[in-house]
C-alpha positions as CSV (number, residue, x, y, z in Angstrom):
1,X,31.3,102.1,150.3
2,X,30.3,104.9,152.5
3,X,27.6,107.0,154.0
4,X,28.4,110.6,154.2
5,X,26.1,114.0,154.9
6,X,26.7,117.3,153.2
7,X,25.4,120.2,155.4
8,X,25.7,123.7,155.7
9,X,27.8,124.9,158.6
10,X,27.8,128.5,160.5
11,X,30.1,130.2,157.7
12,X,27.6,129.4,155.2
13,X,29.7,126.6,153.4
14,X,29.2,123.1,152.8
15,X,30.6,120.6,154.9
16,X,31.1,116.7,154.3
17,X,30.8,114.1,157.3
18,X,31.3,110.0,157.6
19,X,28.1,108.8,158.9
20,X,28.3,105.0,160.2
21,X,25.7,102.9,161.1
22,X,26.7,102.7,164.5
23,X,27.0,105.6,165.6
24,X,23.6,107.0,163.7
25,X,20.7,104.3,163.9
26,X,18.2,106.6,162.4
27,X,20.1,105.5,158.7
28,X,18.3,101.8,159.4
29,X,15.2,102.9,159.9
30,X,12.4,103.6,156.9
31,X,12.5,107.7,155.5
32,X,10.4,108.7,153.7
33,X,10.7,109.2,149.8
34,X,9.0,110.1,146.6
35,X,10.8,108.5,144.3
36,X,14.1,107.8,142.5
37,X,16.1,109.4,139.2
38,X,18.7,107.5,137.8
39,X,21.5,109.8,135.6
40,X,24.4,109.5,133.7
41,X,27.0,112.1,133.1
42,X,29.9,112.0,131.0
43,X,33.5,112.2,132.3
44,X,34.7,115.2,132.5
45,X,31.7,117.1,133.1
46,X,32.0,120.3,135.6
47,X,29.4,122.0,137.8
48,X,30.7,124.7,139.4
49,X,29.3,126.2,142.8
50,X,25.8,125.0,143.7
51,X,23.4,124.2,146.5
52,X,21.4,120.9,146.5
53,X,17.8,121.7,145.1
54,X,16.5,119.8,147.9
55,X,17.4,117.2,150.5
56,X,18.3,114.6,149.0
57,X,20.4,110.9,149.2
58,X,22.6,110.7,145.9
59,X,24.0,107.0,145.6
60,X,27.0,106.6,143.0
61,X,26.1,103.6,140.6
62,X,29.3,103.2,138.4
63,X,31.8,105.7,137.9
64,X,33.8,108.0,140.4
65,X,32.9,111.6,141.0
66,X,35.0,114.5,143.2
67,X,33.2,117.0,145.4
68,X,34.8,120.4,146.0
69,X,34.0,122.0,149.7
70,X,34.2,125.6,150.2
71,X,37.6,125.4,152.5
72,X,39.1,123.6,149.2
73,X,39.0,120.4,150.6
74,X,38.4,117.7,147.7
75,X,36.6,114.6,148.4
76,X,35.9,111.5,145.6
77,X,33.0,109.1,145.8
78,X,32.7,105.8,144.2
79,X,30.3,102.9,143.2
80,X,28.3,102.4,146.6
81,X,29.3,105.5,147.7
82,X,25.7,107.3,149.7
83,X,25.7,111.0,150.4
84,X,22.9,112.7,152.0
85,X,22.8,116.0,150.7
86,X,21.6,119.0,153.0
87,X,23.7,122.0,151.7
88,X,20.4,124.1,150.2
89,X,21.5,127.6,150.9
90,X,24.7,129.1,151.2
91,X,27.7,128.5,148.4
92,X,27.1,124.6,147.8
93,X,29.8,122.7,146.6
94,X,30.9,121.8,142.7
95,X,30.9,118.3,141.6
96,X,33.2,116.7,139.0
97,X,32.2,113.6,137.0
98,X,35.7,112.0,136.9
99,X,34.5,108.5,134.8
100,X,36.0,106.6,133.6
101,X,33.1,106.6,131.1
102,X,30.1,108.2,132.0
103,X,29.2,108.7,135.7
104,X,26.0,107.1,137.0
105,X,23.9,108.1,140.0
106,X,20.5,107.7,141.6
107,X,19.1,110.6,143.6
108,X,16.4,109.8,146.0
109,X,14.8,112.8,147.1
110,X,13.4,113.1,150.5
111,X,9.8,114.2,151.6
């Protein structure tokens, strides 16, 4: 399991960064949020360039999915994985749901 953040840098691409407890207390402490969507996805599924709609934690429940970055780097997420998506403007990032089986996540959005 990790906890990773998603941002947009200077060059207007997404970026990916390990986030540990540690080192970022804020994590531990209450945020606020709306609510919580869980989805499923079947493998295989592709979407191609896209900024978050919002900010937003998305959690991987079962499954294993692959985020593309902008420089081409390639990153997979599994069960437990958190991300904390901030990438709202600029090129965003495309996501493949990789299975096996269908892909499920919970978004939390963030008020």
């Amino acid at each position: 399991m990790g906890i990773f953040r998603m941002y947009v840098g200077l060059d207007g691409k997404s970026h990916l960064e390990e986030q540990t407890l540690a080192e970022h207390p804020l994590l531990t402490k209450p945020q606020t949020a709306k609510l919580i969507v869980f989805a499923e996805q079947p493998a295989g599924t592709f979407l191609d360039w896209h900024p978050a709609p919002r900010r937003q934690y998305v959690i991987v429940v079962s499954g294993q999915l692959e985020i593309g970055l902008g420089d081409g780097t390639l990153r997979r997420f599994g069960p437990g994985d958190a991300r904390l998506v901030e990438d709202t403007t600029g090129q965003g990032h495309t996501t493949r749901y990789l299975g096996p089986g269908p892909v499920i996540t919970a978004t939390i959005p963030l008020a």
